[in-house]
N, C-alpha and C positions, 0 to 999 in steps of 0.2 A: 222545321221553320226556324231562320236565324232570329236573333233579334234584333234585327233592321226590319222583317214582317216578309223577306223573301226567302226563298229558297235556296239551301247552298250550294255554290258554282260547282262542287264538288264533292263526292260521297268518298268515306273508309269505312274499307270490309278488311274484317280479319282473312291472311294469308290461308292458301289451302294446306295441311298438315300440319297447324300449328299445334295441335293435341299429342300427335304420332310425336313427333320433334321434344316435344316436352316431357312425354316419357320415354324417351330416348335418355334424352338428357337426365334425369330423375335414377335410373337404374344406370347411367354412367356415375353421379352423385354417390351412389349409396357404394359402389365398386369402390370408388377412389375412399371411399370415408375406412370401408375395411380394409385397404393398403394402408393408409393410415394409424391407424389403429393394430396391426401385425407389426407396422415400422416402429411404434414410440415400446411397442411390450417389448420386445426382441431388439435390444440394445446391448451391441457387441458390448463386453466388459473387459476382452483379455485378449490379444492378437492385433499385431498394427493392419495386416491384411484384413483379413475381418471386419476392422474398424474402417478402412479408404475403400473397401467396397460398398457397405454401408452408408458412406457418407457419399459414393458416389450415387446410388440408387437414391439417398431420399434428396438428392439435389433434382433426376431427373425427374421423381416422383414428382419433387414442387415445380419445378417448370409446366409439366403437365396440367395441375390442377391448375395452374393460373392459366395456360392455355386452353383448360376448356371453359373453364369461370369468364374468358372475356368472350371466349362464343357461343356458352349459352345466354351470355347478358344481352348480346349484339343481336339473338336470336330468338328469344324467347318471345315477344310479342309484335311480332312483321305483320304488319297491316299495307294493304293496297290501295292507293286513294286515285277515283275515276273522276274524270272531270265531265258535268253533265253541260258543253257548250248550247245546248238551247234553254236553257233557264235564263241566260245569258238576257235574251231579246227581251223578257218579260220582265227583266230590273228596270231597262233604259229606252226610253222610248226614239225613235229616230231624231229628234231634234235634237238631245242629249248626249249624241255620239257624236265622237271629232272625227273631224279630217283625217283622214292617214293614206300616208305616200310609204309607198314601196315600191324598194330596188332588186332586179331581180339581175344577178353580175355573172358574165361572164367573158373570156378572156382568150380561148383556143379550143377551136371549132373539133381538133383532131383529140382533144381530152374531153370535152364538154360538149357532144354533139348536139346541133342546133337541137335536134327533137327534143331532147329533153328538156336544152331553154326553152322549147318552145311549151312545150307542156308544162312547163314550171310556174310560166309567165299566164297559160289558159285558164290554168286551177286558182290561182291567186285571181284571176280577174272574175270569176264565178265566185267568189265569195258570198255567202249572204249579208251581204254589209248595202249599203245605202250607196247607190250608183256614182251619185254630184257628193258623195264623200271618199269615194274610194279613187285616188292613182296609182297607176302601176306603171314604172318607170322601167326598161332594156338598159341596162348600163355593159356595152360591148368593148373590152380596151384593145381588144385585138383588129376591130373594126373590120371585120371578116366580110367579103360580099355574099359568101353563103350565111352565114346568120341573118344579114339583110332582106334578103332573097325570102328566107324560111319565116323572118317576121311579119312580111307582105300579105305572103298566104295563109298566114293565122290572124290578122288582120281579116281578111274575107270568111275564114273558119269561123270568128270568131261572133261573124251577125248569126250564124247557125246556131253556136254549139253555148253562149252564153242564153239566151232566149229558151233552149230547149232543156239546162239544168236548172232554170230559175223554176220554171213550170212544172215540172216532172220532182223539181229536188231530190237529182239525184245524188249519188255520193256512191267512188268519191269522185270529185270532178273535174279532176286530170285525165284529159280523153285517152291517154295511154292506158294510165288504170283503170280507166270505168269500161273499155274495150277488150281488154283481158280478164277483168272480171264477170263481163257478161255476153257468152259466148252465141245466146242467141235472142234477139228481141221476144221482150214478155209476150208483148201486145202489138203486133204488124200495123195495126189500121191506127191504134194511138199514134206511133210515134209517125205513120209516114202525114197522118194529121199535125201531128205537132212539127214535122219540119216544113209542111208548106204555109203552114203560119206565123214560122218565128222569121221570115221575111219582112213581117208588117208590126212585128213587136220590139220596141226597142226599149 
């Protein structure tokens, strides 16, 4: 519980292997400290070769150690943070949420094929957001008659297939992905119920 008295938008869990990683890291430590420690006893005293071999080893030695000192620091405590989007609705009650307009762009029909505007544009309009506050705006600069065409008929898709994720809440609810995801209805008699009455639910 934060202390505002809600729940936070978002949870952190420690990464999976941070234990393995850290004794990794720990028996690399204790390696580089006896390099160390063989390097400062063992100090050539007589031989210029001797001496620029040595000097070149504990140069690469130090390079190393600081090369791993900045990746066990950058590594040693990796945490995951998940974001719980339905807490969200229980902070802010529908009158409390704004307006928002969104653009959904596209520009060539032969890079961007319609289906995908078009599914871009279905899943953004099934949002669980408040109806008479959400727009969703086609911004086309190519002004393609096939995107036009393809907008028409999700226009008509869309008295079905919004009605039938609000009810069901399904996810997720981009009809390409929620069709690939689910390759054969749970419940027959549910949904052919639910598409003969999201005709009358708007």
């Amino acid at each position: 519980m934060g202390s505002n008295g809600y729940l936070p938008l978002f949870e952190t869990r420690p990464a999976k292997g941070l234990v393995l990683f850290r004794l990794y890291a720990a028996s690399i430590f204790i390696a580089v400290s006896f390099i160390w420690f063989y390097r400062v006893s063992y100090f050539p005293v007589e031989g210029k070769p001797e001496l620029c071999a040595w000097v070149g080893m504990f140069l690469a030695e130090l390079w190393f150690t600081f090369f791993f000192f900045i990746t066990a620091v950058t590594k040693w405590n990796v945490v995951s943070r998940y974001t719980v989007k339905d807490r969200l609705s229980s902070r802010y009650d529908e009158a409390a949420l704004p307006e928002v307009d969104i653009f959904v762009c596209t520009a060539d029909p032969g890079i961007e094929p319609p289906v995908m505007v078009i599914n871009t544009k279905l899943s953004v309009m099934a949002y669980d957001y408040p109806t008479e506050k959400l727009s969703v705006y086609l911004s086309d600069d190519g002004g393609s008659d096939l995107t036009f065409y393809a907008l028409l008929e999700a226009a008509r898709f869309s008295e079905l297939w919004l009605p039938f994720c609000k009810k069901l809440k399904i996810e997720p609810r981009s009809p390409n992905a929620y069709f690939l995801t689910t390759p054969a209805p749970v419940d027959d008699s549910a949904m052919a119920k639910s598409g003969c009455s999201s005709r009358t639910i708007r």
